[in-house]
mmCIF file of the N, C-alpha and C atoms, coordinates in Angstrom:
data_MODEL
# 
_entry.id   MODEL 
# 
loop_
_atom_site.group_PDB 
_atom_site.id 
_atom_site.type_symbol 
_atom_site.label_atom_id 
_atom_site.label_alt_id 
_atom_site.label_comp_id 
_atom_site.label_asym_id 
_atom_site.label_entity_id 
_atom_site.label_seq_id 
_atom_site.pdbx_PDB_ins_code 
_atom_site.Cartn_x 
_atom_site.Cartn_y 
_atom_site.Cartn_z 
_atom_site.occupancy 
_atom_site.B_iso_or_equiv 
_atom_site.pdbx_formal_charge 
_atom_site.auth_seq_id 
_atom_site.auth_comp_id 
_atom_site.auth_asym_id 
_atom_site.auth_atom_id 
_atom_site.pdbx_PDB_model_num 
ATOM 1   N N  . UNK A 1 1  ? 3.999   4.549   -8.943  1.00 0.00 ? 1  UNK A N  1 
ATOM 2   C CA . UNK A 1 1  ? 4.413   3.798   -7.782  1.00 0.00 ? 1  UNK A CA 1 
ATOM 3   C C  . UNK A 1 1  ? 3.530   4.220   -6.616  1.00 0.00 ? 1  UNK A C  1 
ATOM 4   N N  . UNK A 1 2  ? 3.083   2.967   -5.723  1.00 0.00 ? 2  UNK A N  1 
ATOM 5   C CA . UNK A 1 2  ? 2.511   3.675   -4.766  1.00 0.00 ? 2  UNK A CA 1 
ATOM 6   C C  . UNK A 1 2  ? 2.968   3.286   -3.493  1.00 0.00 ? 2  UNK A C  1 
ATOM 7   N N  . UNK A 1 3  ? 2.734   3.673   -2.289  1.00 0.00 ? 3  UNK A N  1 
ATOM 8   C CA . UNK A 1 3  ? 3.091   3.620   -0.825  1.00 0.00 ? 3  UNK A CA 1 
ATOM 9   C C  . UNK A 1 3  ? 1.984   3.634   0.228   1.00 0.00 ? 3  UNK A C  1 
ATOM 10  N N  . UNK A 1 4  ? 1.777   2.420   1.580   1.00 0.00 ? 4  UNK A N  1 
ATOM 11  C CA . UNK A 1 4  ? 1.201   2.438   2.215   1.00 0.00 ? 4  UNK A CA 1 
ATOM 12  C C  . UNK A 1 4  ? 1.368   3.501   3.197   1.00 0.00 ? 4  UNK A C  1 
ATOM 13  N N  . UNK A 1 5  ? -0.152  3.922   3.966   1.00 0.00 ? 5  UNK A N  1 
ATOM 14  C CA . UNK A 1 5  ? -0.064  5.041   5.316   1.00 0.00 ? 5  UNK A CA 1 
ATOM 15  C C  . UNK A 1 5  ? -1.438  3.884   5.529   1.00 0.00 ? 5  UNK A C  1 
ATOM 16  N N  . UNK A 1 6  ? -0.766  3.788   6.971   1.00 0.00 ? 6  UNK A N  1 
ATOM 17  C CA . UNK A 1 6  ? -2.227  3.319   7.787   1.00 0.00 ? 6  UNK A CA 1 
ATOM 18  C C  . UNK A 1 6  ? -2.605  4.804   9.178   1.00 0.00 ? 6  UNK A C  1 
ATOM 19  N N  . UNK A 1 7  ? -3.638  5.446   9.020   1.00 0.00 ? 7  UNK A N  1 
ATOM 20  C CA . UNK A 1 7  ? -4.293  6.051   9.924   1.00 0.00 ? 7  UNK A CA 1 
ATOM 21  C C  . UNK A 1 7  ? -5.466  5.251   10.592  1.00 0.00 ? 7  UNK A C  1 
ATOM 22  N N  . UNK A 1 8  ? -5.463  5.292   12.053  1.00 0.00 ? 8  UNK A N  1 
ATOM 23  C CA . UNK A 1 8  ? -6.110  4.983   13.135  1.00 0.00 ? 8  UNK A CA 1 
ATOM 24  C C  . UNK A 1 8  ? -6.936  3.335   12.365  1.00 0.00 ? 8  UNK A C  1 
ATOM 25  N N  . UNK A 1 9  ? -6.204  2.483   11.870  1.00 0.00 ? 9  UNK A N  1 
ATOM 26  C CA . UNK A 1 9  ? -6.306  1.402   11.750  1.00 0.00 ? 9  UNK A CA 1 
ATOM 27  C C  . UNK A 1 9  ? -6.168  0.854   9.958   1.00 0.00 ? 9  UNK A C  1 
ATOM 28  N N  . UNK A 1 10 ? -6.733  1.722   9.241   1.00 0.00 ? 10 UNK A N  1 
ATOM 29  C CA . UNK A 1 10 ? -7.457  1.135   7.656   1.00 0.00 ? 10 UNK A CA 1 
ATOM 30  C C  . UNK A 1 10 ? -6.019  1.563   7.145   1.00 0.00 ? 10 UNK A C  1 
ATOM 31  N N  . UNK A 1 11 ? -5.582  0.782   5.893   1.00 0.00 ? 11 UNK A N  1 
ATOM 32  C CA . UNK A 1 11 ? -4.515  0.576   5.489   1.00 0.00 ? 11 UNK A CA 1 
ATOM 33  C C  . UNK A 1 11 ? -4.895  1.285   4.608   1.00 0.00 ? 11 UNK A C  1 
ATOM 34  N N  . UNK A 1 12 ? -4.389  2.380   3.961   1.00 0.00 ? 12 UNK A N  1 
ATOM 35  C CA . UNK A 1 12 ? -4.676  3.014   2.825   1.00 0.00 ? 12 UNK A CA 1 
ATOM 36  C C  . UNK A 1 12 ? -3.085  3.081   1.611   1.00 0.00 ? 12 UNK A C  1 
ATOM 37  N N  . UNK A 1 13 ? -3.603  3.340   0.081   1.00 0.00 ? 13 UNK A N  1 
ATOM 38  C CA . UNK A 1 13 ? -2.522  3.181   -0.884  1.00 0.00 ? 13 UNK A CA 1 
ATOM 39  C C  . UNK A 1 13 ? -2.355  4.650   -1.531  1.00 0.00 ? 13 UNK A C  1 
ATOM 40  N N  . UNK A 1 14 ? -1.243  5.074   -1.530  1.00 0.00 ? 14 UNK A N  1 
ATOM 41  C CA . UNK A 1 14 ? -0.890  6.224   -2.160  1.00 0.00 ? 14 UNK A CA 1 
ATOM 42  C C  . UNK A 1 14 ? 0.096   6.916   -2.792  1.00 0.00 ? 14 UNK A C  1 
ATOM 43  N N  . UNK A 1 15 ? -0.259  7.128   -3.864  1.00 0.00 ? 15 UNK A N  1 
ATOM 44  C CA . UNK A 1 15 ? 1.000   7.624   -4.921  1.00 0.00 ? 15 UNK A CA 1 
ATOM 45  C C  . UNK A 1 15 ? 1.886   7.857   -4.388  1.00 0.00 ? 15 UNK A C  1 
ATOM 46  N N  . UNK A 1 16 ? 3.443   7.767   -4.674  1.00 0.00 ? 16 UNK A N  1 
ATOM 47  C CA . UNK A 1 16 ? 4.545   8.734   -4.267  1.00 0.00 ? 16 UNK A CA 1 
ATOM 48  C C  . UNK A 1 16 ? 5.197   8.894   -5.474  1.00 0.00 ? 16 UNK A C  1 
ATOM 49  N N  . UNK A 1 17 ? 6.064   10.547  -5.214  1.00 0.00 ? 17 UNK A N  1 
ATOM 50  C CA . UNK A 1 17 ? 6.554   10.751  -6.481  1.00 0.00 ? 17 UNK A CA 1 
ATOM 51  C C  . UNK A 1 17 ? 8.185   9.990   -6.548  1.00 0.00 ? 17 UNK A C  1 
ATOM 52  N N  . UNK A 1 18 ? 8.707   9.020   -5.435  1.00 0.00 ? 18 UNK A N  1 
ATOM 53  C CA . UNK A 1 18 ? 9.803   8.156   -5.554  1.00 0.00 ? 18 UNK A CA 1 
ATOM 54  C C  . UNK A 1 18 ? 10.304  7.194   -6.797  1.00 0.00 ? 18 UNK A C  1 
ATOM 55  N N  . UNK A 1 19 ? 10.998  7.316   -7.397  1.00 0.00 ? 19 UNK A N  1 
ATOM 56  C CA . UNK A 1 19 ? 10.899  6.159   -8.569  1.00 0.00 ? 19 UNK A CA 1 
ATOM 57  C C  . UNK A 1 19 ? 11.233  4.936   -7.608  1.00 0.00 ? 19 UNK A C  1 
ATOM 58  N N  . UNK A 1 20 ? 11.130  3.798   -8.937  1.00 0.00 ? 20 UNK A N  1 
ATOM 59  C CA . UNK A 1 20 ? 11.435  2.681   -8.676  1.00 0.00 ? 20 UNK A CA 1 
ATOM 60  C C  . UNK A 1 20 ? 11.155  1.722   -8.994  1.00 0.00 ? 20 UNK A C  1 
ATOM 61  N N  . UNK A 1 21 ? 10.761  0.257   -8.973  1.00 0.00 ? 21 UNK A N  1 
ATOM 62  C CA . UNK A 1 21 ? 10.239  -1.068  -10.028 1.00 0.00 ? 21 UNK A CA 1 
ATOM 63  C C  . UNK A 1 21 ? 8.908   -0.791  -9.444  1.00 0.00 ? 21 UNK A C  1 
ATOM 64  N N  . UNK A 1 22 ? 7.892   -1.006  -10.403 1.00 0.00 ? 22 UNK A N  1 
ATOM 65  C CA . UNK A 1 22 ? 6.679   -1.563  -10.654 1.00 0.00 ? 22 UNK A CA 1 
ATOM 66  C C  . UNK A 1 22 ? 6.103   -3.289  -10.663 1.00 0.00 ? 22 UNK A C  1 
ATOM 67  N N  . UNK A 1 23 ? 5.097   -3.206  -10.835 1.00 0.00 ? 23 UNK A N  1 
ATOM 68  C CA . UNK A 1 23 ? 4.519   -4.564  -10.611 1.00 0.00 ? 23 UNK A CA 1 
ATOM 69  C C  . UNK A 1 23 ? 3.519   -4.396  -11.741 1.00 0.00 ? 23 UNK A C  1 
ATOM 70  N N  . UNK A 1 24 ? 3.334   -5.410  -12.434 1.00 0.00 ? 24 UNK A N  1 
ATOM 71  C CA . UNK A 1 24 ? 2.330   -5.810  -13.215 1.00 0.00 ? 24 UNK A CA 1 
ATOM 72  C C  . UNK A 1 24 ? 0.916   -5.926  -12.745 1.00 0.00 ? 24 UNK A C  1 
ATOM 73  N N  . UNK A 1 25 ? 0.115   -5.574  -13.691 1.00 0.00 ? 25 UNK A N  1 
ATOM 74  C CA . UNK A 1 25 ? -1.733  -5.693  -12.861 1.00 0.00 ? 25 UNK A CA 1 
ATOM 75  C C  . UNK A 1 25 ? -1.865  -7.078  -13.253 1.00 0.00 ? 25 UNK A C  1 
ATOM 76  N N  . UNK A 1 26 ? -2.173  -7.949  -12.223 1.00 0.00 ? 26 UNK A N  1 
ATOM 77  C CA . UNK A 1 26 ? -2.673  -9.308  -12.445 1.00 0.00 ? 26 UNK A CA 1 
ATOM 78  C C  . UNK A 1 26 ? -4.375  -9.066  -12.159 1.00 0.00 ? 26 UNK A C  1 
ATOM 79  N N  . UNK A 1 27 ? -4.942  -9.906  -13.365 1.00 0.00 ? 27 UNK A N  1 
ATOM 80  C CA . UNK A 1 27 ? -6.385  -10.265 -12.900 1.00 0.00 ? 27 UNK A CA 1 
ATOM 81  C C  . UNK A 1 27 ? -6.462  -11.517 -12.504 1.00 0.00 ? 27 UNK A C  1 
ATOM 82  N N  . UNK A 1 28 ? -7.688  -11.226 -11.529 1.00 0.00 ? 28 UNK A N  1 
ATOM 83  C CA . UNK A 1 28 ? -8.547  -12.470 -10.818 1.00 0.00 ? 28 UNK A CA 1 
ATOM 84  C C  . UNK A 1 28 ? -8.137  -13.899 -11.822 1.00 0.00 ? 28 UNK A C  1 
ATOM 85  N N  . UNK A 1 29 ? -8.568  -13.742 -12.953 1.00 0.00 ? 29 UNK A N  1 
ATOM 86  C CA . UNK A 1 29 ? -8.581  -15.094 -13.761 1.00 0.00 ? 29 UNK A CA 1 
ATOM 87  C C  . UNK A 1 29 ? -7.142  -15.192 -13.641 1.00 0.00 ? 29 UNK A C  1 
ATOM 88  N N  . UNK A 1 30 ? -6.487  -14.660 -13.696 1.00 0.00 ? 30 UNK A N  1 
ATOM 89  C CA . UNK A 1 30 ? -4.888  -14.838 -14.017 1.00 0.00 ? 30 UNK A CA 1 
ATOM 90  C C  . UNK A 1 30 ? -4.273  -15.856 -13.094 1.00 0.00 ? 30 UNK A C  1 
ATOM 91  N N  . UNK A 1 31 ? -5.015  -15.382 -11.642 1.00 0.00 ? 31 UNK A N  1 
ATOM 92  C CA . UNK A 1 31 ? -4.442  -16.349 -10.394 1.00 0.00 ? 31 UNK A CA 1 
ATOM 93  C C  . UNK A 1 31 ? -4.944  -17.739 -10.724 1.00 0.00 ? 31 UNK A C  1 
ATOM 94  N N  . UNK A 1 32 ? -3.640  -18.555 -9.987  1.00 0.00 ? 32 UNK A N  1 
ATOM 95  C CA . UNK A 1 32 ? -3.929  -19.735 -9.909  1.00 0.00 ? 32 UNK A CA 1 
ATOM 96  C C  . UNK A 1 32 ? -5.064  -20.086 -9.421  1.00 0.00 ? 32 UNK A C  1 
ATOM 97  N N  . UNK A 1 33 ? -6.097  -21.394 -9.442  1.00 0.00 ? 33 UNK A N  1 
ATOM 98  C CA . UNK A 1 33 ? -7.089  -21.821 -8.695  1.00 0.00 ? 33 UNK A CA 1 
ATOM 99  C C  . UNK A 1 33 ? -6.678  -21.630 -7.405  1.00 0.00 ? 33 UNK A C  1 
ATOM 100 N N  . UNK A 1 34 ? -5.656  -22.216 -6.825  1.00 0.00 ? 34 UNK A N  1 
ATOM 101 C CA . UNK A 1 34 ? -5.334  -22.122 -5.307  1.00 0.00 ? 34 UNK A CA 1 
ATOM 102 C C  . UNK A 1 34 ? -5.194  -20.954 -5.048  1.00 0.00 ? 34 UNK A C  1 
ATOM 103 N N  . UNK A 1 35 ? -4.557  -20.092 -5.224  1.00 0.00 ? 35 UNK A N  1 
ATOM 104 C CA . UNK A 1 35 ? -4.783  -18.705 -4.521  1.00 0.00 ? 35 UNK A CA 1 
ATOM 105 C C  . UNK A 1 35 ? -6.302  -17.839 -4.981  1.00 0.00 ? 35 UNK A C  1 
ATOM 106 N N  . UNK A 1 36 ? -6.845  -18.169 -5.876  1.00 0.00 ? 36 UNK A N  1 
ATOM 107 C CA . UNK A 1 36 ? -8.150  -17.778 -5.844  1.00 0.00 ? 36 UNK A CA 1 
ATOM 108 C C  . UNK A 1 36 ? -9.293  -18.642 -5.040  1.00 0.00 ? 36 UNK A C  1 
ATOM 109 N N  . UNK A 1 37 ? -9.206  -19.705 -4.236  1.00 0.00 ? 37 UNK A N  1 
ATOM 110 C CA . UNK A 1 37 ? -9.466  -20.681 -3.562  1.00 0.00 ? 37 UNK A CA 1 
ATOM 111 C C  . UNK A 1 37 ? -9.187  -20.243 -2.570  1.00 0.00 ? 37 UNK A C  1 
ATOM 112 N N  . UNK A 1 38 ? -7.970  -19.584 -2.312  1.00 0.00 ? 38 UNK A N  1 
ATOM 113 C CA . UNK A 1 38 ? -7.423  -19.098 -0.229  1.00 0.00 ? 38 UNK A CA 1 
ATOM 114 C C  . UNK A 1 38 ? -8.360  -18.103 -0.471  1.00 0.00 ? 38 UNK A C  1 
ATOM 115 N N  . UNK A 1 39 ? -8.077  -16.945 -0.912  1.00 0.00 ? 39 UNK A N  1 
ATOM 116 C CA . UNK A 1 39 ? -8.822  -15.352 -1.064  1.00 0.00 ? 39 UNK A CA 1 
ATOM 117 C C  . UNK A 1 39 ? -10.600 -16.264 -1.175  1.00 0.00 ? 39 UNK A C  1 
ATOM 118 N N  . UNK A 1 40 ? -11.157 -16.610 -1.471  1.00 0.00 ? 40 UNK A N  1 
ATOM 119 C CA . UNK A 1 40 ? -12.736 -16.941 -1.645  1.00 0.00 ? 40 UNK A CA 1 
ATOM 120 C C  . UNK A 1 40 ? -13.057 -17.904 -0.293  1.00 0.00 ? 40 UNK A C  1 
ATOM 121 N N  . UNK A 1 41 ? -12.051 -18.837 0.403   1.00 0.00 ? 41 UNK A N  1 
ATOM 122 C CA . UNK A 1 41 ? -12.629 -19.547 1.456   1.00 0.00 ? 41 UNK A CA 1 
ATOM 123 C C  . UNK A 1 41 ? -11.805 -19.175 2.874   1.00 0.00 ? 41 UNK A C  1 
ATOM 124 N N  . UNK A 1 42 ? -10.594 -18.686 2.380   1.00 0.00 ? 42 UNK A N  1 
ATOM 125 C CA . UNK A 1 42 ? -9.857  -18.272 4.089   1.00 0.00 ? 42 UNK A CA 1 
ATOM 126 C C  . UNK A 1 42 ? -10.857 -17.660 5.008   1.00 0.00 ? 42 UNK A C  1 
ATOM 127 N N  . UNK A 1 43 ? -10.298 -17.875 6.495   1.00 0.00 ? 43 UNK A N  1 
ATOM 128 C CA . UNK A 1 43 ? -11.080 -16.829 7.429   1.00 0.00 ? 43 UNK A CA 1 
ATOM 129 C C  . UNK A 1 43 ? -10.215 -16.216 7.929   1.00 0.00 ? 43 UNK A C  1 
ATOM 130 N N  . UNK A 1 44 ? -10.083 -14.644 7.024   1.00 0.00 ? 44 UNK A N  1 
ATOM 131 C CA . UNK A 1 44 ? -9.454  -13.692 7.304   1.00 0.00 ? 44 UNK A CA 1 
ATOM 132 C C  . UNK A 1 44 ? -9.751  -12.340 9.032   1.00 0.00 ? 44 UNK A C  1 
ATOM 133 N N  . UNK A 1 45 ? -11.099 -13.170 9.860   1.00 0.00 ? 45 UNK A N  1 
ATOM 134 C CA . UNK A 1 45 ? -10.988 -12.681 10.614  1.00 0.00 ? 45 UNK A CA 1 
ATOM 135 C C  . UNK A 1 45 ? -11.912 -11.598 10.726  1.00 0.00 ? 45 UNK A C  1 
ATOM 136 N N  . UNK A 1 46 ? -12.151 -10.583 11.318  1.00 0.00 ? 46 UNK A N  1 
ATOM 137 C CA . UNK A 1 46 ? -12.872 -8.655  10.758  1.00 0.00 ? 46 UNK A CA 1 
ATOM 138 C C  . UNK A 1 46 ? -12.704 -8.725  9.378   1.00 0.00 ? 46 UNK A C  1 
ATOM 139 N N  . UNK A 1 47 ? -11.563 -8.691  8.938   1.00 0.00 ? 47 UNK A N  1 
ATOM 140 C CA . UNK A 1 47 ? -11.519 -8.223  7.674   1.00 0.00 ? 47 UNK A CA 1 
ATOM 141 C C  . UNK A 1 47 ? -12.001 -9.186  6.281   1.00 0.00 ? 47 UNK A C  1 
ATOM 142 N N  . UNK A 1 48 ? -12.169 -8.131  5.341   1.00 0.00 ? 48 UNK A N  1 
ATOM 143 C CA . UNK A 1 48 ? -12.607 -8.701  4.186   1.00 0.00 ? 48 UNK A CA 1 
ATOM 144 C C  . UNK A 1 48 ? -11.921 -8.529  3.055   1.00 0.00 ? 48 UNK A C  1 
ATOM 145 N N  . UNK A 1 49 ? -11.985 -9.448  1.925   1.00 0.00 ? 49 UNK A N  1 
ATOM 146 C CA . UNK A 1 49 ? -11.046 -9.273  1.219   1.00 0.00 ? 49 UNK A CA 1 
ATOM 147 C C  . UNK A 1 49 ? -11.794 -8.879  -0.055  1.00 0.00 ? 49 UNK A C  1 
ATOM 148 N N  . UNK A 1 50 ? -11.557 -7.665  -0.555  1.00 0.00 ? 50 UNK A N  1 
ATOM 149 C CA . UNK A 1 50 ? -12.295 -6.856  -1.056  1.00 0.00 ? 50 UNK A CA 1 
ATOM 150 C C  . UNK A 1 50 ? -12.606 -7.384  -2.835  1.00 0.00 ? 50 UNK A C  1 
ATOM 151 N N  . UNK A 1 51 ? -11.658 -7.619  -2.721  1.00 0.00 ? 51 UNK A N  1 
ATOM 152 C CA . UNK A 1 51 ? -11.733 -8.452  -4.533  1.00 0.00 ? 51 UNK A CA 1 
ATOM 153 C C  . UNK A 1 51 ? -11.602 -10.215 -4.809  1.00 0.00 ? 51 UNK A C  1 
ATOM 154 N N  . UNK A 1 52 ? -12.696 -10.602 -3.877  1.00 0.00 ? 52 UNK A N  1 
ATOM 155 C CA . UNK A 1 52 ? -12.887 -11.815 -3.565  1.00 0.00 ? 52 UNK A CA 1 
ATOM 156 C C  . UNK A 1 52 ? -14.362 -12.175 -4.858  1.00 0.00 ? 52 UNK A C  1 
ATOM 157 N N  . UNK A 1 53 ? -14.782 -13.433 -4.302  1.00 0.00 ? 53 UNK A N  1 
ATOM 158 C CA . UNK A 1 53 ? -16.031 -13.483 -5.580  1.00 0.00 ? 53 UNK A CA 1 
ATOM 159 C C  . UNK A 1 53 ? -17.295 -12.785 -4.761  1.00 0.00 ? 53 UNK A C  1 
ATOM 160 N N  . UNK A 1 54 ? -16.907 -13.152 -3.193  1.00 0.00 ? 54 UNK A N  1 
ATOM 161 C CA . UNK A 1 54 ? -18.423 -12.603 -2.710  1.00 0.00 ? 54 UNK A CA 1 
ATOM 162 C C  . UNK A 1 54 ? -18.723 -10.949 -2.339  1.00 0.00 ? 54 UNK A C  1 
ATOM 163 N N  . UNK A 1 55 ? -17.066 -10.461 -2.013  1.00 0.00 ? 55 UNK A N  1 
ATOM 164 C CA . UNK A 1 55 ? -17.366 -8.836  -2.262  1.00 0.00 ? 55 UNK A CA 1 
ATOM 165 C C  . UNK A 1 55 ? -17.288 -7.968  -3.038  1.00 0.00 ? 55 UNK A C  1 
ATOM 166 N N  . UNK A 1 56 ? -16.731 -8.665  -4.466  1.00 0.00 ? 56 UNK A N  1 
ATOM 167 C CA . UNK A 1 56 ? -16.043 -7.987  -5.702  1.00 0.00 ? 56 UNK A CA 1 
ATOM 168 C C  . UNK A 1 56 ? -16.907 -6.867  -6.238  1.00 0.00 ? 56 UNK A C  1 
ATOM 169 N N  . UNK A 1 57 ? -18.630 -7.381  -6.348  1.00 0.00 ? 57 UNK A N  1 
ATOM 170 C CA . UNK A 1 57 ? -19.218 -6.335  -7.167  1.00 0.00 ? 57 UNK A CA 1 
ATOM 171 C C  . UNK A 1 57 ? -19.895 -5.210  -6.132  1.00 0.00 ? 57 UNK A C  1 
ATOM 172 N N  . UNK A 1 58 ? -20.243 -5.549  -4.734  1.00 0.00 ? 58 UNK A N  1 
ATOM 173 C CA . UNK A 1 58 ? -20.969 -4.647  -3.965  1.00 0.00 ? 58 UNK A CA 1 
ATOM 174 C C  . UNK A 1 58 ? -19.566 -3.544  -3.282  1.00 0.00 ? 58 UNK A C  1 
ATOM 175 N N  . UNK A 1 59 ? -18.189 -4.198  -3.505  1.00 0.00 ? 59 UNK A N  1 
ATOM 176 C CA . UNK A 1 59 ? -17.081 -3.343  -3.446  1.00 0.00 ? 59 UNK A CA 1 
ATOM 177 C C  . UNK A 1 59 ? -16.830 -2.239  -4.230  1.00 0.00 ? 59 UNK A C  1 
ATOM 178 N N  . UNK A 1 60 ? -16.976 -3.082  -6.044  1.00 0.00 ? 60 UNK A N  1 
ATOM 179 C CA . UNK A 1 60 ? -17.132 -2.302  -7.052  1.00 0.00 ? 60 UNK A CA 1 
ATOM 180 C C  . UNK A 1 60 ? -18.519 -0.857  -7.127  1.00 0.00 ? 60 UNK A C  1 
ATOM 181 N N  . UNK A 1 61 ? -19.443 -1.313  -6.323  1.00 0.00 ? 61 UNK A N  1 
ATOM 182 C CA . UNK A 1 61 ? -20.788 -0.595  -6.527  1.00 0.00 ? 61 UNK A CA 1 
ATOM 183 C C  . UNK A 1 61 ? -20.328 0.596   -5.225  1.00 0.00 ? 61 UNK A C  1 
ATOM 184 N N  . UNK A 1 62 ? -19.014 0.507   -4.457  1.00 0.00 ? 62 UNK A N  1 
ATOM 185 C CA . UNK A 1 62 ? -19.559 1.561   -3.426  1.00 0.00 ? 62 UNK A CA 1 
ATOM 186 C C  . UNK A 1 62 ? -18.536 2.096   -3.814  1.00 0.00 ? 62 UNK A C  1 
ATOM 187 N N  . UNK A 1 63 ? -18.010 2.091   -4.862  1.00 0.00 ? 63 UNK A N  1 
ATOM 188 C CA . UNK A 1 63 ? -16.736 2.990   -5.234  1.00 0.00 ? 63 UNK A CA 1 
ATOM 189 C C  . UNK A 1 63 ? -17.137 4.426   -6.625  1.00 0.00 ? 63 UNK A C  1 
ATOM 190 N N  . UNK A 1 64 ? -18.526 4.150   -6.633  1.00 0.00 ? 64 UNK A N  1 
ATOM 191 C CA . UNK A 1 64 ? -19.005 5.039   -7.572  1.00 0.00 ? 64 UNK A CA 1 
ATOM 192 C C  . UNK A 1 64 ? -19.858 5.558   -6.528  1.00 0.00 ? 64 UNK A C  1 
ATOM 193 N N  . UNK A 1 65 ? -18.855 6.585   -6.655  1.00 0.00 ? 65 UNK A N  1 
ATOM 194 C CA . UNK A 1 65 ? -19.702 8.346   -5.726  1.00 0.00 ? 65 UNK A CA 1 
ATOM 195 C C  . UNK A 1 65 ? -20.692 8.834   -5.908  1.00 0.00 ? 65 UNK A C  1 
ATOM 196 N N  . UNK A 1 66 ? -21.016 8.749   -7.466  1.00 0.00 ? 66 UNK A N  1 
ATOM 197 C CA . UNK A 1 66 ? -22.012 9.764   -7.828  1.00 0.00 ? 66 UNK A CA 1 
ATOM 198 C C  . UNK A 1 66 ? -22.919 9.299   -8.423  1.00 0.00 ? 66 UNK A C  1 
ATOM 199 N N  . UNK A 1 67 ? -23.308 8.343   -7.661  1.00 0.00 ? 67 UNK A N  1 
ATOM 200 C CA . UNK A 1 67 ? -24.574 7.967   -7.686  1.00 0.00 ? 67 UNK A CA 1 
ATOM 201 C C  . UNK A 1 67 ? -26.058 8.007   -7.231  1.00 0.00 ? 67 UNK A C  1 
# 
């Protein structure tokens, strides 16, 4: 299970040892066209939506440290 903390703005996700219901991992393909359609054309503003089609792999590429 995990739990949001936002420090000095960035929303971050983090374990807690609380029980409670879970959620299933949905993939990208899984979503409907329309909600994979909002997430790829909305204008979310500053922010970006990290597992979209246009930031998915340079998101994926900055999450490996040791490189």
């Amino acid at each position: 299970k995990l739990t949001t903390w936002v420090m000095l703005g960035p929303l971050f996700l983090m374990p807690t040892p609380e029980s409670g219901p879970t959620q299933d991992l949905i993939m990208w393909n899984q979503l409907p066209d329309a909600a994979r359609t909002a997430l790829n054309t909305a204008d979310f503003g500053a922010a970006h939506v990290p597992f979209n089609d246009a930031n998915f792999e340079q998101k994926l590429k900055e999450s490996f440290i040791l490189q």
